[in-house]
Structures are given as C-alpha cells and as structure tokens.
C-alpha positions in Angstrom: -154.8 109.0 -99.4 -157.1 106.1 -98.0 -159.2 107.4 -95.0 -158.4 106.7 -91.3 -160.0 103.6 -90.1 -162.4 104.5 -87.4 -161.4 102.4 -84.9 -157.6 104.5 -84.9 -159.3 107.4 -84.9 -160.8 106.1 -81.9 -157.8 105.2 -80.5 -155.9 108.3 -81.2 -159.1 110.6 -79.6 -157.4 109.5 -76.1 -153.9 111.6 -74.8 -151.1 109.6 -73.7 -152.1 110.4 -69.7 -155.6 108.6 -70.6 -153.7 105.6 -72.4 -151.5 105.3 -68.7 -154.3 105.5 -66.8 -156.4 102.8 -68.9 -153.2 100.7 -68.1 -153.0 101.0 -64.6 -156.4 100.3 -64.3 -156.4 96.9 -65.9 -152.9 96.0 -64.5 -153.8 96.6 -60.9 -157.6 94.7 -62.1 -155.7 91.9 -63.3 -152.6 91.7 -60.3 -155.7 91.8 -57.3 -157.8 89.1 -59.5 -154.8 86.7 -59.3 -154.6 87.3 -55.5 -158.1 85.6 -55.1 -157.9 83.0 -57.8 -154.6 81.9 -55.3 -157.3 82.1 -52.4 -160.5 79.9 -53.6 -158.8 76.4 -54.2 -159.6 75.4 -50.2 -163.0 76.3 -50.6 -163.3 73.7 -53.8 -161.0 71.2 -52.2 -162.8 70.7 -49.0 -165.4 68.5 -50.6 -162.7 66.3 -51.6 -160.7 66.2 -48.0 -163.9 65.1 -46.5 -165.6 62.9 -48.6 -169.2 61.3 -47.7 -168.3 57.8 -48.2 -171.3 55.8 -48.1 -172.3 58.2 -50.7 -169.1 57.9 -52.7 -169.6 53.7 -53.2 -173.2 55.0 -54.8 -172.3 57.6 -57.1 -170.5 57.1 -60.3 -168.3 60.0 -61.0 -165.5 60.6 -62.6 -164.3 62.0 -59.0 -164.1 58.4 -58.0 -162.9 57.1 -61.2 -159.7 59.2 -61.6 -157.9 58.8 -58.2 -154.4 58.5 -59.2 -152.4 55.5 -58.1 -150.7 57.2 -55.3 -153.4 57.0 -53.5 -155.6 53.6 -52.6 -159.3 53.7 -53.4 -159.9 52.9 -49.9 -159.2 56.2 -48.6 -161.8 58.2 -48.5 -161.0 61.3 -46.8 -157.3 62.8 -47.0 -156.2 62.7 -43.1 -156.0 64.1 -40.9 -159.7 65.8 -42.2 -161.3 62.2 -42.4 -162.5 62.4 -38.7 -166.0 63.4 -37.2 -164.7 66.5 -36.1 -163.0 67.7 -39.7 -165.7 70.6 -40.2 -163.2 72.2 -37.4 -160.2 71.0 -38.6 -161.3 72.4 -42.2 -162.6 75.5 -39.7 -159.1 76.0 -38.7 -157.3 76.1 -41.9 -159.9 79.0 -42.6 -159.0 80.9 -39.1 -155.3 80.2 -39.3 -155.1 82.6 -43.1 -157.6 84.9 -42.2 -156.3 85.7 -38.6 -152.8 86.1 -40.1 -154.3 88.0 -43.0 -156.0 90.2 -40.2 -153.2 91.1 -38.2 -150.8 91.3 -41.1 -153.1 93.9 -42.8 -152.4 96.5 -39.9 -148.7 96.5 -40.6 -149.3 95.8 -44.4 -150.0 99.5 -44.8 -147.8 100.9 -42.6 -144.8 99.0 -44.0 -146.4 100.1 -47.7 -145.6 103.8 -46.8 -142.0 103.1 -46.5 -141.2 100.5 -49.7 -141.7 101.3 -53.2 -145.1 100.0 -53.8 -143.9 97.9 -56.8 -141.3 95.8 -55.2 -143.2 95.6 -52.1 -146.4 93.9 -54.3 -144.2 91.6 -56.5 -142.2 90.3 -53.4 -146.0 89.8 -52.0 -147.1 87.8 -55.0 -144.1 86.2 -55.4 -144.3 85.0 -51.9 -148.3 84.3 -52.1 -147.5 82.2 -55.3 -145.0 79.6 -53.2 -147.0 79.1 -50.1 -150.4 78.2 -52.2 -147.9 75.7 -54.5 -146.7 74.3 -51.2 -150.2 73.7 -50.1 -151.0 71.8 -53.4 -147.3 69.7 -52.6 -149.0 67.8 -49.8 -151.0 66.0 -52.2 -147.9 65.4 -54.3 -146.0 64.7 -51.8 -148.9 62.5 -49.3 -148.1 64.8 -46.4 -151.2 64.6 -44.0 -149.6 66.6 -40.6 -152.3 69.2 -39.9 -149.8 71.7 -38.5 -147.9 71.8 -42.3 -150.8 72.9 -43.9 -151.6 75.2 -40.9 -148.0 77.1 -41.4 -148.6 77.2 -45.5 -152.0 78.7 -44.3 -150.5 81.6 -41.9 -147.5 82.5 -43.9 -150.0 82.7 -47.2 -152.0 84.7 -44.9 -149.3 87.1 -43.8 -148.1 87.8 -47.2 -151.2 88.2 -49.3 -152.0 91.3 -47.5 -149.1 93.1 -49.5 -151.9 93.2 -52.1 -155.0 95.6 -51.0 -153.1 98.7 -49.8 -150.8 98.5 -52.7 -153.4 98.3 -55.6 -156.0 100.6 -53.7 -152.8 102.9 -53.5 -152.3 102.6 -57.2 -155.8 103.6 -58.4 -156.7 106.1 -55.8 -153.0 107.9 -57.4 -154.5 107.5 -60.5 -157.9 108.5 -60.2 -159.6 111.5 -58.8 -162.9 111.5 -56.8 -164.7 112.3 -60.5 -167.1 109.5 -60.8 -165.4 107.2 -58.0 -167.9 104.9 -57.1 -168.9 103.7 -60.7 -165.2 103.7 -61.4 -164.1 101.5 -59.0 -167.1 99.6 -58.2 -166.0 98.2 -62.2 -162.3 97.9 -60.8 -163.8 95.9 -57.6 -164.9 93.4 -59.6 -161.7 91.6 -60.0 -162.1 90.3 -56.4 -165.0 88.1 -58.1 -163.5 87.6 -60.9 -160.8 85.8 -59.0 -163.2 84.2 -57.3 -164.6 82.5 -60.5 -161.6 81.8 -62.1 -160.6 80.4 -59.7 -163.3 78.0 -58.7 -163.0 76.8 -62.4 -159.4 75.7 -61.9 -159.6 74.1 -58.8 -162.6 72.5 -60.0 -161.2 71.2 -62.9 -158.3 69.1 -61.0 -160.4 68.8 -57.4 -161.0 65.2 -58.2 -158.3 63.6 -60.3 -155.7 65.7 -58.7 -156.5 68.2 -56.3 -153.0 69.4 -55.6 -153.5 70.7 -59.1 -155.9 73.1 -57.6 -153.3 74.4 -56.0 -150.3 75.1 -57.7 -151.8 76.3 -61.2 -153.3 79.0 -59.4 -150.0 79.1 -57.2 -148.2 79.8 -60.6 -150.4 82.4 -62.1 -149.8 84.7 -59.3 -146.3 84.2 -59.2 -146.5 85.0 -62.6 -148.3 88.1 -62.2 -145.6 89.3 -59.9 -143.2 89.1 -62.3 -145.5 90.9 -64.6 -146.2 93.9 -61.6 -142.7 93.9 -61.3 -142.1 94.9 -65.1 -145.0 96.9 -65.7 -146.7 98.9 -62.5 -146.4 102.7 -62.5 -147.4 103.7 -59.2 -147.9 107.1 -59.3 -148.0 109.4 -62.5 -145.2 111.6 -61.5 -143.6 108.5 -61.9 -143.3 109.1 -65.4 -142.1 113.0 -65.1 -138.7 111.9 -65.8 -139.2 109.9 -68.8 -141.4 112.9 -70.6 -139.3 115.8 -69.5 -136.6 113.9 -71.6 -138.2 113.7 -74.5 -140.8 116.6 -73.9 -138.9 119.2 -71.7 -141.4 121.4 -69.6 -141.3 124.7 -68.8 -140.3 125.5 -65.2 -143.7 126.7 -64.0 -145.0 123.0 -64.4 -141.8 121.5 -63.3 -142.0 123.7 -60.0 -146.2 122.6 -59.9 -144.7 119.2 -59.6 -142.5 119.5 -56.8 -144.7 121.2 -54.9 -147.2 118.3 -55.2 -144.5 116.2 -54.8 -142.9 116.7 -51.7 -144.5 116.6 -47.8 -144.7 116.0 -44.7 -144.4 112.1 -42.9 -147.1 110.1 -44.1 -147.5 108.8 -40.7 -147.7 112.4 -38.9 -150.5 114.0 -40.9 -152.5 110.7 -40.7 -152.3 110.6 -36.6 -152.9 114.2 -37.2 -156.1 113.8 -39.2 -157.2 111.1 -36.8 -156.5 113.4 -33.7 -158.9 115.7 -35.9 -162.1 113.2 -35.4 -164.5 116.3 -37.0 -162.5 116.4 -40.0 -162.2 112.2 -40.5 -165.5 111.2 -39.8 -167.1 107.7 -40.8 -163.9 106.0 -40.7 -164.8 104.0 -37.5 -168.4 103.0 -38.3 -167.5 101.9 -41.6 -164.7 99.9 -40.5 -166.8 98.1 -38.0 -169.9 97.4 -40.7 -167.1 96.2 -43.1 -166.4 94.0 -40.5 -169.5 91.9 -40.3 -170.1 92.4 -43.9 -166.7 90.5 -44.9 -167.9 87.8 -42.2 -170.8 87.5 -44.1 -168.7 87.4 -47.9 -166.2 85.3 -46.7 -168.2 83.0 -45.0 -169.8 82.4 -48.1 -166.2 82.4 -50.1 -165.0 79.3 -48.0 -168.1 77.6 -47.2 -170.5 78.0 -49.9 -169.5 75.1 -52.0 -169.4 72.7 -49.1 -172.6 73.6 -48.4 -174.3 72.9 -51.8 -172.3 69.7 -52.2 -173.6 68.6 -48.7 -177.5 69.9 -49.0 -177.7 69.6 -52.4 -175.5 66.2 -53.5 -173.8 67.4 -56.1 -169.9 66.3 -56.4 -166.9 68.8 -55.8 -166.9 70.1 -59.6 -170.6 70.7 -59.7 -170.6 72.4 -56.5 -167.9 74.8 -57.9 -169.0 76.1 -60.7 -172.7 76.9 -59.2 -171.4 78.4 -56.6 -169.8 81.1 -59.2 -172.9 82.0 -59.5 -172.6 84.0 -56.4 -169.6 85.8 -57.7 -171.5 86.8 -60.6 -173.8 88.5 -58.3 -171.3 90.2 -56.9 -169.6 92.0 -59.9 -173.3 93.1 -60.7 -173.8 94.8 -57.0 -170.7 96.1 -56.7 -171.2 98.1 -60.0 -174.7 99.1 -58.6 -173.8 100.4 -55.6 -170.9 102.4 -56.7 -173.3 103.9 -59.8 -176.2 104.6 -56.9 -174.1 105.8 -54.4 -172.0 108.0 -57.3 -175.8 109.4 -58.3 -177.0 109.9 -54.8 -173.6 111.2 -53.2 -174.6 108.8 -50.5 -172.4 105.9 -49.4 -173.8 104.8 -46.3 -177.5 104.9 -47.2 -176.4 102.9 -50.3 -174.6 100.1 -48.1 -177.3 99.9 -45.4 -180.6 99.5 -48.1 -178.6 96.6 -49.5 -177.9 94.9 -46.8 -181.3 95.5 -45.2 -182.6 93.7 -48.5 -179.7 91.3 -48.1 -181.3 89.8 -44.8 -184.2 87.9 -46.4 -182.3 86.5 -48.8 -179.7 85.2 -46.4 -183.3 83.2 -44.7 -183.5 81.4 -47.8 -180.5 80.1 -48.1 -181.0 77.9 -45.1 -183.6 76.4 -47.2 -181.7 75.7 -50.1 -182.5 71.8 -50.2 -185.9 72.6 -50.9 -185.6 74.6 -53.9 -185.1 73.7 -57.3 -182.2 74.5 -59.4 -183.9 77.4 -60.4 -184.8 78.9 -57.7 -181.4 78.2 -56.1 -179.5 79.9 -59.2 -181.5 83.2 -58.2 -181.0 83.0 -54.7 -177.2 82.8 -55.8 -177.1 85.7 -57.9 -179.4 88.4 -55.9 -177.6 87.6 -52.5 -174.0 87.5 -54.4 -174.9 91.7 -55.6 -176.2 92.1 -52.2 -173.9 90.8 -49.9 -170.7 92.3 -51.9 -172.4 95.5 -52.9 -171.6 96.7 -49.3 -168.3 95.0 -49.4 -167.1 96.7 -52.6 -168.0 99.8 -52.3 -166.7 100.3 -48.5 -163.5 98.3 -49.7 -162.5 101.0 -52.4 -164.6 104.0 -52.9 -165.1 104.4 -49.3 -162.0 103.7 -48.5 -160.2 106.1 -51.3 -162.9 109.0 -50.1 -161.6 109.0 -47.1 -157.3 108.1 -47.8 -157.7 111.5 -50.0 -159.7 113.9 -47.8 -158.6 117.3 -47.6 -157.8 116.6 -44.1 -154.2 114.6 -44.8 -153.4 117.6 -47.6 -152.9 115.2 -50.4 -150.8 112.5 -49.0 -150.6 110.1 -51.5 -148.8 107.2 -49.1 -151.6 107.9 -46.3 -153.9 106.3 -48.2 -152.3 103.1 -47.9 -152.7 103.1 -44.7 -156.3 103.8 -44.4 -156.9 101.4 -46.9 -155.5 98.7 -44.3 -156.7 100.1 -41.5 -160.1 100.1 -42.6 -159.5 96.4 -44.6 -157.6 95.2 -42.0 -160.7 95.6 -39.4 -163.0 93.7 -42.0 -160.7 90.9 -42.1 -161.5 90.5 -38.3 -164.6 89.5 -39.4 -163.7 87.5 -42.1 -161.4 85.9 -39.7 -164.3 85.1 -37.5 -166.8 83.7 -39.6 -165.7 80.7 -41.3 -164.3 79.9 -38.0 -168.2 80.3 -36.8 -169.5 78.4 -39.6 -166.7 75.3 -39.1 -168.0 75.3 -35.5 -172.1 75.9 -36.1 -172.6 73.6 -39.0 -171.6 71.0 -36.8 -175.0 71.3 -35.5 -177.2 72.4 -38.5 -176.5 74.4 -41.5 -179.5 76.6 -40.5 -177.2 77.7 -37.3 -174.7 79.1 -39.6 -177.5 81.2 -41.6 -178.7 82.6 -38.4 -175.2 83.6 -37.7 -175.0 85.4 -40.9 -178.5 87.4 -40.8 -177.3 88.1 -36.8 -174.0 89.9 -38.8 -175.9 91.8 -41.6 -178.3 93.2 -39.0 -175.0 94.3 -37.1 -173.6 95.9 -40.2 -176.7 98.0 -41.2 -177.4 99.0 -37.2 -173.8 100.3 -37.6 -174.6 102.9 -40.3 -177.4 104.3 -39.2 -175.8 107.3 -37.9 -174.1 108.4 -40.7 -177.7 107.0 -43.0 -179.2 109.8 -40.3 -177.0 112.5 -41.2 -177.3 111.8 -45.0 -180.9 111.9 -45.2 -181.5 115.1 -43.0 -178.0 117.3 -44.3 -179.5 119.7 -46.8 -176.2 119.6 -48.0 -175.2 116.6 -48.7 -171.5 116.4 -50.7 -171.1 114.9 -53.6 -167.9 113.4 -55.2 -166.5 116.2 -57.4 -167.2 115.6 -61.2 -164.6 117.6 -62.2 -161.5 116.1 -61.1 -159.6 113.8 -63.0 -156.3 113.4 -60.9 -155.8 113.3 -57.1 -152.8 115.9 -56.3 -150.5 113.8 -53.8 -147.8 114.1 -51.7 -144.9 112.6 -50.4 -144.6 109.8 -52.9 
C-alpha cells in the first residue's frame, strides 16, 4: 500500500466542524470584499467627471486617446460635475450614500433579527449589485441629471447596509472569543481587499469607459449573492438536522442543543443589557471614537485618489492603483492591532496608541507634493495600518466582544444589532467627512488634513477613559483561550 501523501494527511488532521468553520470564514471574507469592490468606483471616477482641461490638451494619455465616439472630445468634464463648484457636487454624491448608509444601518440590524440572515444578505447584494450597474448606465446611456445619480446613490446606500450585521453575525456564530482579535483582524481585511480590487477595476475602464467601472463591479456582487444564497450557513446548529440524519445523537446532546437554542426576544434582553450600563460598558465610547475614525478612513476611501491626481498630476489610472497602497496598509494594521490587542487583552489602549501615532502622519500628507514617490509610497502604507487599525478592530472584535457578553445570555441575533448600532454611529462620521472634504478642499487641500488630525485627536480623547481603567485594573480580562464556539440563543 503506497503511503499517504502528506498534504491529505494534513487535510484529514481537521474534523468536519473545523472544515465548516474554515468555510464560513472565507465565504463571509469573500461576500463583505465584494460589498466594497461595489463601493470604490466613485472614488476612481471622479478624476474623470472633473477633468483639468488645460492640463488634458498637454498630456498624452491613453485617457485622452480612448474616448469612445459617444462622446465628443470637446467635453471635458461629464455635466453636471464640469462646473467650479463640482468638488460639492462630487461632495454630495459622497453624503447622499453615506447618510442613507448611516441611517439605514440602525434599522439594518434590527430588521436582521427578524429575517433569516441568508436571504436577508443575498436580497442586499442583489439589490447593491443593480443600483452600482445603474450608476455605470449613465455613461451608457449620456444621462447627466445630478438628482439620478443622487437616487442610485441613496438607494445603494440604503441597501448595502444589509451587509455588516449579517457577516459580523455569521462569524461571531462561528467563532468563540479564543483568539478574536488576531482572528478577525485577518477576516477584517476583506474591507481592503475590496478596496483594491476594486480600484484595479475601475481603474482599468476609468478612462476609455468609465461606466465600466461600474457595472463589472455591479456584477460581481450580484454574483456573490447568488453565491451567499447557495452556500452561507449562518449558524452551526444550522447543520444539526443534516448530521442527526446521517449521525443520530444521543438525547443528552440533542437536549444540550435546544437548550442553547431557544430564548428570550432578541430585542428584550438587549434593552435589558443596555438598561444594565455596569454590565455593557464601553459600548458608547467606542461608538463615538469609531465615529471619527471612519471619518478619517472614509475620507481617505473617496478622496484619496483625487487628491494624488490633483497634487501629484498623475492621470485617473495612476492615481488608483497608488492609492491601493493605502489599503495595503490597512490589512497590515488591522492584523496588528487585533494580534496586540489579543496579547495585551487591551482593546482600547491598542486603538488609542495607533491613532496617537496616526496624527503625525496625517501632517504629512498635506505635504504630499513635496515628496518623492518614495517617500509618498511610505506615507501611504504606515497611515493606511494606522488609520484602519482602529477602524478594524472596533468594527469586529470590539464589536463581537461586546454582541456576546455574558450580559445578553448568549443571544446569537443580539449581536446583530450591536454590530449596527455601533457601525451605524461610525457611518455618521463617515457620512460627515467626505462631505467636509468636498466643502474644505475648495479652499486648500491642507484644510481637509487639518480636519482629519482635528478627528483623530477626537477619537483618542474618547478612549481615554476606558485606556485609564485598562492600565490601572490589576485585573485586566482577557479574551478566553479556551473557547472555540460561542453558545447562542434564539437563532
């Protein structure tokens, strides 16, 4: 008999509940990174609504080259953004999906509770994937009324925040508090993943076809719902009926099951733990720090490449991909800080040393022009891990810490309403500032940086009470090591 090849062995060393898990993990990964490739396109296409034309007569792109014959080679900016005042108007679109994004995210979880999680998502993404290909129709289509692509903007808006409670919901059912931080600060990656990928599609189209940039991305996620709607196991005594065909358990574990199983309204022990203040503490100040540190992130998600094509002359494509870069940072930070914090037991400190550190950083920026590429690459990648770092780890390990504390008794469907509660007050912020930065750039780039250190300063000074207690509790708790699952109730 030939010997087993060592990579089955390795495969057959992990139990069928390890093999689920694994799956769950990259299939939520995967469904949340399509949700922000469908949300970078604007950020790439914005060069291209606004162009600099006495610029665009001197450079020779392809950009200028490869304007298909619907359009005229005269037009240089797509109306209605070819005024003086589009930096508003592109301001706008920003405000328009963020404040729907914000408001939506406060019902997002509560509705969550009440729908199966996986037809709730692949309506979501379903939804998500028409309004971003209707935004890439305009092109097509040479519609230039502002208030369409304000509508796409808020309905996209209102519908992509199907995604966060659901997927946080998913993993924090999957996973127990063993290791959180490193775990999901690897799993919180896919926001910048998203972000990269999709800066290289829209980039790739932006300036032959840039309603392209649009629909490709449009597609995938539409895609991906189809896929969630197939595949996602939301909880693993989703599988108990499946197994206890083919492997009947005895009645002690079948009894265990129910037991975890069934509860009290999700909504009644959460207003209960909230009533309990003692008992749910840090949920406030972190919400209000995650606010200003998602205006910071998303200032940067929606502005940043404008900003290098505009200070440093590159074209829409070139602008793109460096400004990936930052994303890069990102998936580094957000593994550090869930790694530190996981070593430490300290979340808060964790958050408010990187964004103290963040600050500086943030100054430089403003000087951008006067760097090299170099220089600028660096800048790109240390203030991506610390700007997101924060961001991450509040976003999902702080977030599932506190949607499974012993105060709400398990409740698995509570925790999506944490999640939004606590994402849906940092999407105030991100909200805010690209609405900020549409309205300061108009009088210096610099403004907008000032703006941004102003909101990391805000964050930190909001974490210094719970950074207090940290460093002075002699007992300071850790996550538990030795848990694997979460026990849940009403599913």
């Amino acid at each position: 008999m030939a010997p087993v090849p060592p990579g089955i062995r390795f495969l057959a060393s992990f139990n069928r509940d390890q093999w689920y898990r694994a799956f769950t993990f990259s299939l939520t990964f995967l469904l949340y990174t399509s949700f922000h490739l469908s949300r970078k396109p604007i950020s790439i296409v914005k060069s291209e609504l606004h162009k600099n034309c006495s610029a665009l007569n001197e450079l020779s792109t392809a950009s200028s080259s490869q304007l298909p014959n619907l359009h005229t080679a005269a037009e240089c900016s797509w109306k209605p953004f070819d005024k003086s005042n589009y930096k508003q108007l592109l301001g706008a679109m920003d405000y328009s999906f963020l404040c729907a994004y914000a408001v939506g995210m406060f019902l997002s979880g509560i509705i969550g509770e009440r729908l199966p999680i996986r037809l709730y998502l692949t309506f979501g993404m379903l939804m998500s994937g028409l309004f971003t290909c209707l935004f890439g129709l305009g092109y097509i289509y040479s519609i230039h009324s502002l208030g369409f692509y304000i509508f796409v903007q808020v309905a996209n808006g209102l519908v992509q925040t199907t995604g966060w409670p659901s997927v946080v919901t998913c993993i924090g059912n999957w996973f127990g508090k063993g290791r959180r931080g490193l775990i999901m600060g690897i799993w919180n990656s896919h926001t910048s993943v998203g972000n990269i990928l999709g800066s290289l599609i829209a980039g790739y189209w932006v300036s032959s076809n840039w309603g392209l940039s649009f629909i490709v991305p449009g597609l995938i996620i539409a895609a991906m719902g189809i896929i969630c709607f197939l595949f996602l196991i939301e909880h693993p005594n989703d599988l108990r009926s499946i197994h206890a065909v083919q492997n009947p358990a005895p009645c002690s574990n079948n009894q265990k099951l129910t037991k975890n199983w069934n509860g009290t309204n999700g909504h009644k022990q959460l207003y209960h733990s909230y009533k309990q203040g003692d008992k749910y503490e840090g949920v406030i100040e972190f919400s209000l720090c995650l606010l200003f540190a998602k205006l910071v992130s998303y200032t940067f998600l929606f502005w940043l490449p404008l900003y290098i094509t505009k200070t440093a002359h590159l074209d829409a494509k070139k602008a793109g991909d460096l400004s990936t870069l930052f994303d890069v940072g990102g998936i580094v930070g957000g593994i550090l800080a869930g790694v530190i914090s996981d070593k430490l037991g300290k979340r808060a400190t964790t958050c408010a040393v990187m964004l103290l550190l963040a600050a500086p950083i943030l100054y430089g920026f403003s000087m951008i022009s006067e760097f090299g590429l170099g220089p600028t690459i660096g800048m790109l990648l240390v203030c991506g891990g610390l700007v997101n770092g924060p961001y991450a780890l509040i976003t999902t390990a702080v977030a599932a810490d506190l949607g499974t504390h012993k105060s709400l008794k398990g409740n698995a469907r509570a925790l999506s309403t944490v999640t939004a509660i606590i994402d849906g007050t940092g999407s105030v912020g991100a909200a805010i500032g690209p609405l900020l930065a549409g309205v300061l750039s108009s009088q210096g780039w610099d403004q907008v940086f000032y703006m941004l250190m102003a909101a990391d300063f805000l964050a930190l000074l909001l974490l210094l009470r719970l950074v207090m207690k940290e460093l002075t509790s002699g007992n300071v708790v850790k996550p538990r090591s030795g848990s694997t699952t979460v026990e849940m109730k009403e599913h």
